[in-house]
N, C-alpha and C positions, 0 to 999 in steps of 0.2 A: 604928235598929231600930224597925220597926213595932211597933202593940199586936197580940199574939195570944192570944189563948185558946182553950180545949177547949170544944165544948157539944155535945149532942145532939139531934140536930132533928127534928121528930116525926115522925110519916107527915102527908103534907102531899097534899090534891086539890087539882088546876092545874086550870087552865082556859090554853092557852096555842096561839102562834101560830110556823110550824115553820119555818127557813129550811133550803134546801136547794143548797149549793155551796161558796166560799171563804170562809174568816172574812174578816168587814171590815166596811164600809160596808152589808152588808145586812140583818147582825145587826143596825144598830140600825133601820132601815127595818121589821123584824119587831116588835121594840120598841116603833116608836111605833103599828104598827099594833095591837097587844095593850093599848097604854094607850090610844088612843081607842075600843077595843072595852069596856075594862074603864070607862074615864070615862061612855059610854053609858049602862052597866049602874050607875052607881056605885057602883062600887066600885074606886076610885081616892080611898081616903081618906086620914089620919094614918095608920091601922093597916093599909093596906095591903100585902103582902109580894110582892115581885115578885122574878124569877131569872130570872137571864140561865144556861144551860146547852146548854155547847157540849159535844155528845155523840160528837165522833170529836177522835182525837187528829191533829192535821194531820203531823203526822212519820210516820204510819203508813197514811191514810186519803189517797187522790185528791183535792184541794181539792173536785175538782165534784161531791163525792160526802158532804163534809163537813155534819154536819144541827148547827144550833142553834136552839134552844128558847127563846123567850121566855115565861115565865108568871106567871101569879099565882095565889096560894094562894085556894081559895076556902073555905067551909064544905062541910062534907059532904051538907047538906041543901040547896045552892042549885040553884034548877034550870035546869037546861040544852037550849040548842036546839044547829040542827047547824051556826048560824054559828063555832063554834071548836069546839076541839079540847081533849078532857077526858082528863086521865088521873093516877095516884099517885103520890106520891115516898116510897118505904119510909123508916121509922127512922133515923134514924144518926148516927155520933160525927164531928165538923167540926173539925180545925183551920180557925181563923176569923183575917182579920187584916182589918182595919178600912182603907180606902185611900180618897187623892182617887183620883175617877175618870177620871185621865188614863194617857194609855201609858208615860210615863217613872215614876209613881207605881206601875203597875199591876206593871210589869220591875223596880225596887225592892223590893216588896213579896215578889214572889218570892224576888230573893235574900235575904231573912230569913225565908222560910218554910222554903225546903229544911233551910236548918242545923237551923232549931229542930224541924224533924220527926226529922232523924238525932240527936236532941240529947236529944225527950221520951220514946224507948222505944215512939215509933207508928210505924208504916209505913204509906203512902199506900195506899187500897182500891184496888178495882178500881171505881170507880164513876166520874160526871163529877163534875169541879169544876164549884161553884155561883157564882156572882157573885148575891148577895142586896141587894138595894135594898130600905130599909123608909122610911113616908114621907118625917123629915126627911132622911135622906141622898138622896130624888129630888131633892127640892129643894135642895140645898146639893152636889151633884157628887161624893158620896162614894157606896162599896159594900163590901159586906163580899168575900172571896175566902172560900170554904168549899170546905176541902181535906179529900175524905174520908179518913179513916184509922180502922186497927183495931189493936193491941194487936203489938206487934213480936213475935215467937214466940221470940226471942232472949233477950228478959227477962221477966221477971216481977215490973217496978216497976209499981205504980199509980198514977198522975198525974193524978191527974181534980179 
């Protein structure tokens, strides 16, 4: 069983680089083009926050149609030209589970999430799942999965 916990992530301003077709190989070609954008800028530090957010669900979306989001958090006061793409990530509560960042780890990780979301009294939002990189996890192969969720309507336990 993975580690998971509950947190609430704040409103967060990106700064981010957009791919548009199949998940795979281009999601990270998006990736590194946003960390050499942000290494430029430096800001690709220790406390940098970076998210990987694949915004179509491929079971229900055309692959060639499929958009993911590579970003990073910036400050609200940083300023911006029109080489990348700026926009906000609203509030919200995260089942979070800690993984190496490989695909057999990432397919794991899932199977301990779904139980322990039927398990905590949340149900998954309607928002995208994040993949969150913060600096030591760039460097050492790990991300967090941040699974949105709200308050199951079925109960009335609080678990936070």
């Amino acid at each position: 069983m993975q580690h998971i916990k509950v947190e609430t992530l704040p409103n967060y301003r990106i700064a981010y680089v957009r791919q548009v077709g199949p998940y795979g190989p281009a999601n990270t070609q998006a990736m590194e083009k946003l960390k050499k954008w942000a290494k430029e800028k430096n800001l690709l530090t220790e406390s940098a926050i970076i998210l990987g957010i694949p915004q179509d669900n491929p079971e229900t979306t055309l692959p060639e149609h499929c958009k993911y989001d590579a970003c990073i958090v910036i400050s609200k006061d940083y300023p911006m030209d029109d080489s990348i793409c700026v926009s906000e990530l609203s509030e919200g509560k995260y089942m979070i589970c800690k993984v190496k960042h490989t695909a057999e780890d990432i397919q794991k990780a899932w199977a301990d999430i779904i139980p322990a979301l039927q398990n905590s009294g949340y149900q998954m939002d309607n928002k995208p799942v994040l993949e969150r990189y913060t600096g030591e996890m760039i460097n050492n192969d790990f991300c967090e999965i941040c699974v949105p969720i709200n308050r199951n309507s079925k109960t009335n336990r609080d678990k936070t």
